[in-house]
Backbone bond lengths (Angstrom), bond angles and torsions (degrees), N, CA, C in turn:
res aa  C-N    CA-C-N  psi(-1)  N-CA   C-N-CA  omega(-1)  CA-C   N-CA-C  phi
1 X - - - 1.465 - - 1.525 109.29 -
2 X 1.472 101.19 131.53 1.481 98.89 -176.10 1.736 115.86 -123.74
3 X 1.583 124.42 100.27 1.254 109.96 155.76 1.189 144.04 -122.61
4 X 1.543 137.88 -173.18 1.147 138.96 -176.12 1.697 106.10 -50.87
5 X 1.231 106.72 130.17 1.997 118.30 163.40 1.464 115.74 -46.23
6 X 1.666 102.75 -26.78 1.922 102.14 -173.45 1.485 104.03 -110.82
7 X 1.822 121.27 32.61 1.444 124.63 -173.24 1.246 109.71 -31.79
8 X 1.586 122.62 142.11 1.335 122.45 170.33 1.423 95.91 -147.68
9 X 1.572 124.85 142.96 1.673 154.34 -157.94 1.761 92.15 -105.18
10 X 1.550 114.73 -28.09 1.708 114.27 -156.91 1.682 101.03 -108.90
11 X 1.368 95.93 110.90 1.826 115.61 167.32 1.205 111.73 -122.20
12 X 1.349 99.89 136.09 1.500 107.21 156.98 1.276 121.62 -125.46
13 X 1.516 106.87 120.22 1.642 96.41 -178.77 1.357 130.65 -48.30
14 X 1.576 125.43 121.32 1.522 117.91 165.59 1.653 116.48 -3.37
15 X 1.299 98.31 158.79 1.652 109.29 162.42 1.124 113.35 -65.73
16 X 1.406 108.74 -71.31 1.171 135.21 -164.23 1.708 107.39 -70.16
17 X 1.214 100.84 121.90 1.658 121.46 166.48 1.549 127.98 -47.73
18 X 1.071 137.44 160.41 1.533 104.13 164.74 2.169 80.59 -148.66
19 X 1.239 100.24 149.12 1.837 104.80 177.35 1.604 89.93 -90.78
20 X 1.254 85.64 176.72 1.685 100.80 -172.52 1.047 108.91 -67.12
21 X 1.229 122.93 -28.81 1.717 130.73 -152.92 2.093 89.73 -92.64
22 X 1.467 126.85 -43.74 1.135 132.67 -173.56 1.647 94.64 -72.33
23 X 1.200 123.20 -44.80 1.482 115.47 172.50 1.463 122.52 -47.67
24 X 1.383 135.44 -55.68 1.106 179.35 19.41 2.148 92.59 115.80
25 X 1.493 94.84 -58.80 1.540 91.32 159.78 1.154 155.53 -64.99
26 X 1.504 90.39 -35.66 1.465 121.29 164.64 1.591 103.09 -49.63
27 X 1.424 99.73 -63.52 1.560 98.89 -148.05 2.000 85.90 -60.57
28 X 1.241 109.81 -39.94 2.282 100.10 -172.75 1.187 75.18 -59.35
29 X 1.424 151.86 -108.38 1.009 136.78 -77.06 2.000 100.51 -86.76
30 X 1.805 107.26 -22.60 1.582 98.16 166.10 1.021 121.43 -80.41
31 X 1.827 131.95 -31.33 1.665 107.53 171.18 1.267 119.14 -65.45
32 X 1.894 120.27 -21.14 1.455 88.74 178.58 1.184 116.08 -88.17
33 X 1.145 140.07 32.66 1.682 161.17 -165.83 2.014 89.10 -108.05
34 X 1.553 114.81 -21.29 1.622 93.39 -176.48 1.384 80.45 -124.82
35 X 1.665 153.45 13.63 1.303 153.30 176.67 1.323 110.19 85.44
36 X 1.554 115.35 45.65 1.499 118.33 -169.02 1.841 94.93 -133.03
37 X 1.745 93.84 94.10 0.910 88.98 -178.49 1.830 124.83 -98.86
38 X 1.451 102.95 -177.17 1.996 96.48 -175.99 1.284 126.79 -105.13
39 X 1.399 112.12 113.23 1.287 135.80 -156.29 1.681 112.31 -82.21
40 X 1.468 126.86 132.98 1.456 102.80 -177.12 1.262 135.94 -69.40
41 X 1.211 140.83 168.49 1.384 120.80 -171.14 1.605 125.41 -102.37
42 X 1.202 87.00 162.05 1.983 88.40 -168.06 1.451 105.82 -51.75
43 X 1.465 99.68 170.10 1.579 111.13 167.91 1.421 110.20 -60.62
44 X 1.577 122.84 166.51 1.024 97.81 -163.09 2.049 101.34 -105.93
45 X 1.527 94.27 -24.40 1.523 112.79 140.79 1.341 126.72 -49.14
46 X 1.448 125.35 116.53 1.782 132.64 176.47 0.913 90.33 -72.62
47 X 1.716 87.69 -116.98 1.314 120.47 173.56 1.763 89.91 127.29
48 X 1.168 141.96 -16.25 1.109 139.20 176.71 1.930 134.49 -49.18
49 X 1.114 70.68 -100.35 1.825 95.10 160.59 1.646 123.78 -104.05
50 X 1.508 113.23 -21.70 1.511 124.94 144.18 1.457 114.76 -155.01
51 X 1.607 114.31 169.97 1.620 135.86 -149.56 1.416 65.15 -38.75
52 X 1.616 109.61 -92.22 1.815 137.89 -135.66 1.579 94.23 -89.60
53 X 1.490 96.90 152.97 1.132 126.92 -177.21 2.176 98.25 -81.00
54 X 1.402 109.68 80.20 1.365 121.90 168.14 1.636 122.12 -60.83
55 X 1.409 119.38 -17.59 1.334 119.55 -175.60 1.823 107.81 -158.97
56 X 1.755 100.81 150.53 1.398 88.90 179.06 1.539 120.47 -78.39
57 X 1.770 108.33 1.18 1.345 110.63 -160.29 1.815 89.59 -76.37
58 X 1.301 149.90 2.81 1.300 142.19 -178.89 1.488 104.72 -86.95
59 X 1.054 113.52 -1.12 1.302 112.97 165.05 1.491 125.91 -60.64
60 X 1.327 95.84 -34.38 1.624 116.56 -175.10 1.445 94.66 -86.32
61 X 0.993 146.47 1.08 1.638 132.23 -173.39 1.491 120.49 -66.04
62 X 1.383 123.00 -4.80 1.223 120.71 169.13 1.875 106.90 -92.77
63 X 1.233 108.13 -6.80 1.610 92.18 174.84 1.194 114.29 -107.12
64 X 1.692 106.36 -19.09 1.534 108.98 -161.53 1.583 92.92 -95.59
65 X 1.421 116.61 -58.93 1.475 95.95 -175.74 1.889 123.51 -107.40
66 X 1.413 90.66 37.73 1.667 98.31 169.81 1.170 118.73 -142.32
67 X 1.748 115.07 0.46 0.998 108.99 154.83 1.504 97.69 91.36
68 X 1.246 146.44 -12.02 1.219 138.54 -168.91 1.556 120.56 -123.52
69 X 1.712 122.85 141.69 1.325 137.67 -128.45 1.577 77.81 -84.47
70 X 0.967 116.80 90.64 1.995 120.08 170.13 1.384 92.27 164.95
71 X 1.627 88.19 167.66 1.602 115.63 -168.07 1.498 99.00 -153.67
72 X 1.549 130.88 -179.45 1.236 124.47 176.27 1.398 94.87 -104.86
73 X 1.365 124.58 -27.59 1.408 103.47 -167.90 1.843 99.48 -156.24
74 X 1.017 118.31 155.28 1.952 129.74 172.88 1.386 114.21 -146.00
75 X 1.203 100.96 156.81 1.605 112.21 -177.58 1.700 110.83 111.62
76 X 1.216 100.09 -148.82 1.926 121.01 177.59 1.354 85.36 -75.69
77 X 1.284 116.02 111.00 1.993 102.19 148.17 1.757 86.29 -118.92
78 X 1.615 89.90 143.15 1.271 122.34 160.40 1.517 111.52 -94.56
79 X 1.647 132.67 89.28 1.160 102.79 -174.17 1.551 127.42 -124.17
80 X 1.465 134.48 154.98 1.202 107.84 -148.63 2.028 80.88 -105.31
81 X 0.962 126.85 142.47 1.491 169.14 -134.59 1.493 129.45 -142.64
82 X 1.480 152.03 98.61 1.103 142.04 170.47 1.827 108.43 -99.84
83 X 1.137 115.13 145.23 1.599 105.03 -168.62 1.984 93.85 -158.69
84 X 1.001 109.11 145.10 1.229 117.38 -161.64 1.377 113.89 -112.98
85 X 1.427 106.85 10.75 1.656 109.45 -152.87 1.808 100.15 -120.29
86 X 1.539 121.50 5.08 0.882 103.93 -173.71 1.531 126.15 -80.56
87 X 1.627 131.83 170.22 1.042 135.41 -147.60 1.524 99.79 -91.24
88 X 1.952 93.86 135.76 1.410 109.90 -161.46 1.742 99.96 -115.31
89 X 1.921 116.18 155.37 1.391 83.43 176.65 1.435 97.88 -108.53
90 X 1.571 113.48 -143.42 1.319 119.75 -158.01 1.500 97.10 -69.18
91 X 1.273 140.69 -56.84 1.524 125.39 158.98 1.601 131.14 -30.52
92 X 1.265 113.34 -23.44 1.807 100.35 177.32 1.386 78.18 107.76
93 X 1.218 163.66 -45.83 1.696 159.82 -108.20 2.342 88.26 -112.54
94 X 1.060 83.18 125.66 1.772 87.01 165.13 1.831 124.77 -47.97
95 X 0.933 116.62 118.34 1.434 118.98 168.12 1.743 108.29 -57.64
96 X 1.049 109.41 144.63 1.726 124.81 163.56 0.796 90.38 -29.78
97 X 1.619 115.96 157.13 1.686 123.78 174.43 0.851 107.82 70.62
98 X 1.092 148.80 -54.42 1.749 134.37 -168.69 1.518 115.51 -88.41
99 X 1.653 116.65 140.61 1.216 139.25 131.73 1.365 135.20 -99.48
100 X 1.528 106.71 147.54 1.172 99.20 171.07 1.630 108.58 -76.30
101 X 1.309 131.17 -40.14 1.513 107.77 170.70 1.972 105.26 -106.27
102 X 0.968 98.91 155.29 1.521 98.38 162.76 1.639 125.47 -166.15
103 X 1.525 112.67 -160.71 1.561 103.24 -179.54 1.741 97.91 -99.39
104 X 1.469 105.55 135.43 1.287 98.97 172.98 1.769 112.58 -101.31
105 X 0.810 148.16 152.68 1.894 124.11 -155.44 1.632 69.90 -149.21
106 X 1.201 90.35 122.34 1.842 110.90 -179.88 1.414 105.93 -131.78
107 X 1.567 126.51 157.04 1.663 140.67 140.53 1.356 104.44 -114.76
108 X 1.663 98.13 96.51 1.504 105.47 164.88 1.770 104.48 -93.68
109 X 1.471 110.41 169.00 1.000 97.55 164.89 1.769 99.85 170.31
110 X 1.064 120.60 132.27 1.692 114.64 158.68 1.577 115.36 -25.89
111 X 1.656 107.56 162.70 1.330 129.97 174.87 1.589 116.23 -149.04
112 X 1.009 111.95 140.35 1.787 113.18 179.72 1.484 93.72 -103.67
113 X 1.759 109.50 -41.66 2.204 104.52 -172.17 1.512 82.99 -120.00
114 X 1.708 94.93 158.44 1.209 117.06 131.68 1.356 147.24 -26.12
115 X 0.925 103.74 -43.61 1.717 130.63 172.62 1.235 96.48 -67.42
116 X 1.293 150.63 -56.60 1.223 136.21 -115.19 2.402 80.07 -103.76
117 X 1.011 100.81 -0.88 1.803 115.07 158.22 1.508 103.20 -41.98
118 X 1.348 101.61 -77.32 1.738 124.00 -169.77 1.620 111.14 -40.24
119 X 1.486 97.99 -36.83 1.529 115.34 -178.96 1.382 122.92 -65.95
120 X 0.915 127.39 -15.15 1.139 148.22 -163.22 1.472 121.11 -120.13
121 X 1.095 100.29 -26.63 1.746 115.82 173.16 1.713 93.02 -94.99
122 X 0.866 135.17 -46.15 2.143 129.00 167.84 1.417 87.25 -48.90
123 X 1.256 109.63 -87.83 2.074 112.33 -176.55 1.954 106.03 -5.36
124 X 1.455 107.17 -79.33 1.714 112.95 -162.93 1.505 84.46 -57.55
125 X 1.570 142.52 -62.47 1.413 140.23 -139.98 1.786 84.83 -56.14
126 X 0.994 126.41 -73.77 1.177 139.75 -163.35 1.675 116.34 -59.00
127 X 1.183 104.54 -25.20 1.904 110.34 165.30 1.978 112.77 -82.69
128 X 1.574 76.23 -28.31 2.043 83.52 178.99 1.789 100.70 -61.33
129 X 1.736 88.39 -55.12 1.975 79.24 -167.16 1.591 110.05 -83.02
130 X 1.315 123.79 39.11 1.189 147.34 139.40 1.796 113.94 -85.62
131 X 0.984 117.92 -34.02 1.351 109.94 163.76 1.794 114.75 -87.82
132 X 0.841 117.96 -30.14 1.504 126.97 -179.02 1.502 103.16 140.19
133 X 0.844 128.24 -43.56 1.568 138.96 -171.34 1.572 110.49 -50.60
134 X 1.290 122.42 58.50 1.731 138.81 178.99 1.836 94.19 -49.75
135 X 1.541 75.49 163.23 1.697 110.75 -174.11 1.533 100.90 -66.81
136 X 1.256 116.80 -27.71 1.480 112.87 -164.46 1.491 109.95 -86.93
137 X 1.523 118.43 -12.97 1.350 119.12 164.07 1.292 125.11 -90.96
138 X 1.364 121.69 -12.66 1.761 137.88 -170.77 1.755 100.69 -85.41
139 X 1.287 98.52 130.21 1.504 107.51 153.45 1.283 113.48 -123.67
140 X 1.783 124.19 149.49 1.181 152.05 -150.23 1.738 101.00 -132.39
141 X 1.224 92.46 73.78 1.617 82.25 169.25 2.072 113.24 -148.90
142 X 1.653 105.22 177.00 0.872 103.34 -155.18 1.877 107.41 162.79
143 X 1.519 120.68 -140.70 1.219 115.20 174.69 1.595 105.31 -174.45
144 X 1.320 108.70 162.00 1.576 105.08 -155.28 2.204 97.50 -107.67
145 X 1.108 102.98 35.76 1.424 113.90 175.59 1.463 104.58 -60.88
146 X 1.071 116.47 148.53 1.691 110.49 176.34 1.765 102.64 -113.60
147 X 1.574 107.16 105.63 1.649 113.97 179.02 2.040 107.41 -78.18
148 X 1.415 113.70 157.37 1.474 133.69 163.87 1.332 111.72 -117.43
149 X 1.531 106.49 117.40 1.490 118.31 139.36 1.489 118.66 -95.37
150 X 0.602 116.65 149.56 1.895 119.00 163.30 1.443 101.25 20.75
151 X 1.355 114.17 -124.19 1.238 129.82 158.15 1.572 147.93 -28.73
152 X 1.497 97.28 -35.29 0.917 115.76 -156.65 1.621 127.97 -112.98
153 X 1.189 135.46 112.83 1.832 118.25 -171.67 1.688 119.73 -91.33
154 X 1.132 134.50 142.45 1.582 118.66 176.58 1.217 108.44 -136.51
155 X 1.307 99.80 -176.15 1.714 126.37 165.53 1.205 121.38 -150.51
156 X 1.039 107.03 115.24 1.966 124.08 -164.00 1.701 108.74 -87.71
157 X 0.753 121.13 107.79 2.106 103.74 163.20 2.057 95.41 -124.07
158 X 1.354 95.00 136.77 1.723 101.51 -170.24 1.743 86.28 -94.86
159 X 0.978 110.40 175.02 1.886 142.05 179.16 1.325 121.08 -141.62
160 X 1.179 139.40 119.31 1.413 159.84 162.91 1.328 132.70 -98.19
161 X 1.103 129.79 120.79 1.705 137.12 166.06 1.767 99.07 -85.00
162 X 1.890 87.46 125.59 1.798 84.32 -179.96 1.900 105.37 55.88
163 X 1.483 90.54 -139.16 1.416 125.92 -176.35 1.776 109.01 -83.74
164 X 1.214 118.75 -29.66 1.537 112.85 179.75 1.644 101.29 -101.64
165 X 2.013 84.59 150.39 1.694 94.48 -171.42 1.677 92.80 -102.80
166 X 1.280 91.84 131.78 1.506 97.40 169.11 1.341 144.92 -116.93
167 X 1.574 93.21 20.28 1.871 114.04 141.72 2.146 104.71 148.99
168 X 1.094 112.18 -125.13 1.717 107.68 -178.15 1.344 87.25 -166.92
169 X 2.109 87.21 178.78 1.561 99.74 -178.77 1.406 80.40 -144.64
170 X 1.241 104.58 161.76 1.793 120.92 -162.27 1.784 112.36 -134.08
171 X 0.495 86.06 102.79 1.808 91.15 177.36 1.784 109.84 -67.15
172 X 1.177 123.86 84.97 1.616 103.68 -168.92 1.827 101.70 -101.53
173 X 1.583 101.27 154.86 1.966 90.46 153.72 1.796 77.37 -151.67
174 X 1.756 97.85 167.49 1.514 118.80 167.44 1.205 116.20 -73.77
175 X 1.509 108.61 130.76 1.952 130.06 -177.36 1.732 78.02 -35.91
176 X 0.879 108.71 -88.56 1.927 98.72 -149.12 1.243 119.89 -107.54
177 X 1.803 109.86 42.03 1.559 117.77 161.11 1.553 90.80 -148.88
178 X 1.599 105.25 76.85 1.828 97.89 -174.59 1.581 97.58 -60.64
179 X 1.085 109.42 -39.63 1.644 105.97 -168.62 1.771 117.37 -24.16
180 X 1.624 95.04 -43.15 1.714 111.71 -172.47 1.378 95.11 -79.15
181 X 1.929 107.16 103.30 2.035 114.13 -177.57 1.698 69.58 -110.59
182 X 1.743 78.64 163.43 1.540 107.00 158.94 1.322 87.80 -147.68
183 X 1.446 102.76 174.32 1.707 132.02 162.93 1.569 107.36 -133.71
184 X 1.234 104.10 143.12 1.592 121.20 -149.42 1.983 88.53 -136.95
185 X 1.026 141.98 71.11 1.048 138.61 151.79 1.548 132.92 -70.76
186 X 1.283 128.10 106.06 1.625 133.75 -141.41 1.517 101.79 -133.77
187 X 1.430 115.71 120.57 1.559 117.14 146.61 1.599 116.27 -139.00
188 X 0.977 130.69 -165.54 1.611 135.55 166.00 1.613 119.67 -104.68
189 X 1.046 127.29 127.88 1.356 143.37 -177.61 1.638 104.98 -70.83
190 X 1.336 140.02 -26.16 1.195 159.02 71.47 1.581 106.03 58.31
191 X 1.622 81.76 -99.46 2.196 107.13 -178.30 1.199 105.51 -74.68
192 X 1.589 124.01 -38.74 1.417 108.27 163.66 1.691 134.08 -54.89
193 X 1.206 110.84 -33.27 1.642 115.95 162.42 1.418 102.24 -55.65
194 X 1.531 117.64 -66.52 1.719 114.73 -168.19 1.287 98.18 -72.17
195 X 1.370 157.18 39.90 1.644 130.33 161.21 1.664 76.94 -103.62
196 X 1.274 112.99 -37.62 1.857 117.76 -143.30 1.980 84.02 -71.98
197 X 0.989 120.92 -55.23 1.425 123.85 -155.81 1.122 114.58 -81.11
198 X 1.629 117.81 -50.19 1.482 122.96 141.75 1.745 73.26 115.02
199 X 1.393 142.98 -8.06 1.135 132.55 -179.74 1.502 138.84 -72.25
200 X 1.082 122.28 166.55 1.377 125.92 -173.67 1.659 111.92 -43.04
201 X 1.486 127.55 129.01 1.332 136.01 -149.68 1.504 92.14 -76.32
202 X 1.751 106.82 -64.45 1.353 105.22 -169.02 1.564 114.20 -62.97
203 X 1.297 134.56 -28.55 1.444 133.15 -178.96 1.426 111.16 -65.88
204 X 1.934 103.76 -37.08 1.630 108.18 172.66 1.463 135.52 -28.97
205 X 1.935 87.25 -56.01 1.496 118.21 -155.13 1.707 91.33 -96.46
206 X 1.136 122.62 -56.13 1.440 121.45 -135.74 1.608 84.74 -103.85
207 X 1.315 138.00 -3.79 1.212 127.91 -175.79 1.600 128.46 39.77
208 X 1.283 126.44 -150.57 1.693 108.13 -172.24 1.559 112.77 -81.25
209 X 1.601 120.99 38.84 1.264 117.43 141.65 2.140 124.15 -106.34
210 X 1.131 104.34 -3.90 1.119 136.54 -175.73 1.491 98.46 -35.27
211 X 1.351 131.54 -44.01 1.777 126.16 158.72 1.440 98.11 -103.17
212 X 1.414 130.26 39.60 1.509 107.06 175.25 1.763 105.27 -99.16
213 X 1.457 115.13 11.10 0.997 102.33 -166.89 1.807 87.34 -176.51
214 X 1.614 117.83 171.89 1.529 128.12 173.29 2.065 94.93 -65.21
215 X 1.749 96.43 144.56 1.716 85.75 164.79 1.548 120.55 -76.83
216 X 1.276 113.66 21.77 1.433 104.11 -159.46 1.912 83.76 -112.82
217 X 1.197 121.32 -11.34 1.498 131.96 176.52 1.420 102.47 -80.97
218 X 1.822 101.75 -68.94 1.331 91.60 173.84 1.597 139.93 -55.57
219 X 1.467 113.08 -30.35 1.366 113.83 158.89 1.411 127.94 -31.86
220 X 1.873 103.52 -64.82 1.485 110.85 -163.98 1.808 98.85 -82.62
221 X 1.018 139.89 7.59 1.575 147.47 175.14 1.762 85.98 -77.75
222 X 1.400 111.33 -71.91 1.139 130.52 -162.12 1.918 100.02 -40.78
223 X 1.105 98.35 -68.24 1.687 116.66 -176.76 1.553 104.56 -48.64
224 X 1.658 109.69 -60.68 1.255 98.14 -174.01 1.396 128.13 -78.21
225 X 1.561 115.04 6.27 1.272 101.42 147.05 1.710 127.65 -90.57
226 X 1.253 109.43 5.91 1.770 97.95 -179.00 1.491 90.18 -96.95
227 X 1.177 114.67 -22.52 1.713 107.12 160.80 1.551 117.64 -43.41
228 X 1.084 96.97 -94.26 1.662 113.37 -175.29 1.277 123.88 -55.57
229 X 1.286 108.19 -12.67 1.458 136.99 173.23 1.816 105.27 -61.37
230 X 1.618 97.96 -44.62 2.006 108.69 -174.18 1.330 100.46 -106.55
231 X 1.579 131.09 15.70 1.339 129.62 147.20 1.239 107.27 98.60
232 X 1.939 121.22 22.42 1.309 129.65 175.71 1.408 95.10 -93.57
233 X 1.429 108.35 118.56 1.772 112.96 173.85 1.697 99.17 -100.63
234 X 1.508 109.62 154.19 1.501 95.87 142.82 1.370 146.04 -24.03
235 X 0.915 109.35 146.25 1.644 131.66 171.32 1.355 132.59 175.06
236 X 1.271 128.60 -143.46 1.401 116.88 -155.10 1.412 88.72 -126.15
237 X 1.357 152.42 -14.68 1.443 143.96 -160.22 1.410 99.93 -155.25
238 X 1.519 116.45 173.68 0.975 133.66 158.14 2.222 110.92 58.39
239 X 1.431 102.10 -147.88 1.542 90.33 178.64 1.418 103.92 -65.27
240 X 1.077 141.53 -36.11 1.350 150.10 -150.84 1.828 90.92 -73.76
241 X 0.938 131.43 -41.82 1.493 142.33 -165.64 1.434 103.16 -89.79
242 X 1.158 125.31 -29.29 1.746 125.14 140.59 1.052 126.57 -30.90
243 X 1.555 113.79 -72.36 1.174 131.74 -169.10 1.742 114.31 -83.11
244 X 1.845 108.91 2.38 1.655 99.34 150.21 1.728 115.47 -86.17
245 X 1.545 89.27 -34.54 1.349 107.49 -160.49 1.970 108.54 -63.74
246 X 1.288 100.12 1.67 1.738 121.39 -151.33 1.909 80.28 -110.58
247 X 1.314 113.84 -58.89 1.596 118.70 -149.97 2.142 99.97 -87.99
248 X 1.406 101.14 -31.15 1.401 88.84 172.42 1.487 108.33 -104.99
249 X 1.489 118.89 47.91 1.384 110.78 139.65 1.463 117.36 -106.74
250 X 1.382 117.21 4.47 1.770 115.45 168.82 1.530 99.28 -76.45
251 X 1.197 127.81 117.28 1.445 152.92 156.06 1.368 105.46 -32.32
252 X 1.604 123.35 134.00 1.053 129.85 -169.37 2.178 114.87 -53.81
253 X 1.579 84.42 -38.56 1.473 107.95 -161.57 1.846 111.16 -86.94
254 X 1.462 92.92 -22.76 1.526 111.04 -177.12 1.912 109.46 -66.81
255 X 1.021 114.94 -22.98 1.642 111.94 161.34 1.431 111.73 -143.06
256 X 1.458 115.70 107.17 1.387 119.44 -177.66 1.281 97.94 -99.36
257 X 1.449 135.12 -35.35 1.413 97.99 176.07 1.950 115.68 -88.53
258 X 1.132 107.05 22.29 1.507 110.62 179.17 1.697 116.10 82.01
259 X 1.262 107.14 167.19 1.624 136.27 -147.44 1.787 104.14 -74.38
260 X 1.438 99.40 -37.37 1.402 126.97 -179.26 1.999 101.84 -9.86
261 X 1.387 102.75 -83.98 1.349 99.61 -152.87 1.723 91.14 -80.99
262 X 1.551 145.92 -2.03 1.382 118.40 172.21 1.217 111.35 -89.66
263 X 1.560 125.53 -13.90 1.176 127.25 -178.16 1.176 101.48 -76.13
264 X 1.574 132.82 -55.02 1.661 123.28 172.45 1.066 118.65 -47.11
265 X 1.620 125.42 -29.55 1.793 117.70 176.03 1.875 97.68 -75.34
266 X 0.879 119.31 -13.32 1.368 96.36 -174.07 1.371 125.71 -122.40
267 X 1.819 95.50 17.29 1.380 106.81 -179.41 1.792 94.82 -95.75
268 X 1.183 100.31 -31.49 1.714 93.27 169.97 1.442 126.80 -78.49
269 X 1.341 117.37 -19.87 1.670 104.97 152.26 1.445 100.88 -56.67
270 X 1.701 125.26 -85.71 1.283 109.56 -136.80 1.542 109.63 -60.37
271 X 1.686 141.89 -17.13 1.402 146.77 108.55 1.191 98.96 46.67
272 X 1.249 100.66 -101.84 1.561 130.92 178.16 1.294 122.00 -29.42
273 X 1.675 118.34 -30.46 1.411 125.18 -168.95 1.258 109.73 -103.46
274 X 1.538 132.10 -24.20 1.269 134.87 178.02 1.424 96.83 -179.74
275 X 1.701 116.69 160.24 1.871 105.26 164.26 0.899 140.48 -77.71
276 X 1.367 130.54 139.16 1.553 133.83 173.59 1.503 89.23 -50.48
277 X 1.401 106.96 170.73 1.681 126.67 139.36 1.140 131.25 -95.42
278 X 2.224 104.27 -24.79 1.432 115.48 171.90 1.558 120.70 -81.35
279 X 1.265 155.24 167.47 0.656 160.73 148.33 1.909 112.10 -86.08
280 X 1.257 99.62 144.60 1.648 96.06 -161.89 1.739 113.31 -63.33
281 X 1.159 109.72 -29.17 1.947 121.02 169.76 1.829 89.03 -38.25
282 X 1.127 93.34 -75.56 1.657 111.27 -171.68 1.152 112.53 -26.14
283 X 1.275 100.14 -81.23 1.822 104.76 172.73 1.178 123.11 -56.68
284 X 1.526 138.86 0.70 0.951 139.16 178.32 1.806 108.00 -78.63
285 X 1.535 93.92 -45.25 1.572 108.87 -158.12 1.893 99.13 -77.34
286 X 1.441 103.47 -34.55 1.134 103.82 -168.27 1.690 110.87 -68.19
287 X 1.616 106.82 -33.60 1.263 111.71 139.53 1.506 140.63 1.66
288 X 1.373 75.05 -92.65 1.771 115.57 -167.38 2.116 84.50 -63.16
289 X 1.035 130.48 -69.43 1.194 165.69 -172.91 1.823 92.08 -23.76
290 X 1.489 99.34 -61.51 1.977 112.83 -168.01 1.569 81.79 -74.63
291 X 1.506 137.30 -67.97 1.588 106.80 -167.08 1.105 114.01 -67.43
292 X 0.904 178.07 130.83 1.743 164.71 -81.40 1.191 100.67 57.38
293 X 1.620 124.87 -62.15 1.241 118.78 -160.23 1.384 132.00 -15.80
């Protein structure tokens, strides 16, 4: 465990507010302040190792698990993400912090040393206290075990503001071309707004619909428009079988007057991160359209 020499327990969030989209700048405008620049983001369709693109570290999948001197993408990716695995409580209902889709705000990137690890952990310290989030509140801890997936070997150490964790960094190289390192540095654009503000999760995310409906409605509204938004419709398999399995968990009773106005608030976040192809009418009906069925 690693922290600051001048540790301090006492934060107060800034005055000043920042929207997602003003956050979002911050964070480009400090990596390219160390030459870490922002890369566009994956499809939001795999198709690889799963349907959707769940993390920006798949970017690296041509070095890490093929062994070959390329990647699809390096730098700042901001990327937007659907993932199914997040932490539920004793009701089935999402814990704080979690979405089912969100922004994942990564520094992926190749490595020739080891060292060049360390580098990268100064890089985030120094983009954090660009958001407010100083060295003296972050802890760096974890353990230097070396984990296997498939292909691939790592070393994980997670990071925390205060009491909330606000994601890891991964040391990866290929089972039998260690030479090929990456660094995989990962949090949410998301948890980074709520560590900084310290404010209410659901008002954070879901803004002034946040009691207009169950969060487990507003979630899958949210999701199924960055779905249908990148031109994944329903169906029976694959991403398409997501994105039913996404739209008939809003409860018949949970929006009686319809999807209409949360899908427009949340077609302009994901907006912001790259373009739809749908237009929000669209996704509304197509919506409206799968519960009908």
């Amino acid at each position: 465990m690693a922290r600051h020499s001048d540790r301090s327990d006492n934060y107060t969030p800034p005055r000043r507010s920042l929207t997602f989209a003003d956050l979002l700048d911050v964070l480009e405008s400090s990596f390219a302040m160390h030459g870490v620049h922002r890369a566009h983001p994956l499809p939001l369709r795999w198709g690889r190792d799963t349907d959707l693109t769940v993390s920006a570290v798949q970017a690296l999948d041509p070095l890490l698990k093929d062994g070959q001197e390329r990647v699809y993408r390096s730098g700042f990716l901001p990327q937007p993400v659907v993932r199914l695995t997040g932490q539920r409580d004793d009701r089935g209902e999402l814990r704080d912090g979690f979405l089912t889709s969100f922004v994942n705000v990564s520094h992926i990137q190749p490595i020739r040393h080891r060292d060049e690890f360390s580098g990268v952990i100064d890089i985030w310290l120094s983009v954090l206290s660009r958001l407010s989030l100083h060295a003296r509140h972050i802890t760096v801890y974890g353990h230097l075990k070396t984990w296997q997936r498939d292909q691939v070997h790592g070393v994980t150490l997670r990071f925390k503001h205060l009491d909330l964790t606000l994601g890891d960094i991964n040391l990866l190289w290929n089972v039998n071309q260690p030479q090929r390192m990456a660094v995989d540095l990962g949090s949410g654009l998301e948890r980074l707004a709520w560590a900084r503000s310290r404010s209410n999760w659901k008002d954070l995310v879901f803004g002034p619909f946040a009691n207009a409906a169950p969060p487990a409605t507003l979630d899958a509204i949210r999701t199924a428009t960055l779905l249908l938004g990148h031109g994944i419709r329903p169906g029976s398999r694959g991403a398409a079988g997501t994105t039913r399995r996404i739209i008939n968990t809003i409860a018949p009773d949970s929006a009686p007057l319809g999807v209409d106005a949360m899908v427009r608030f949340s077609h302009l976040y994901w907006q912001r991160l790259s373009p739809l192809t749908l237009e929000w009418p669209a996704i509304a009906s197509a919506i409206e359209d799968e519960r009908t069925r």
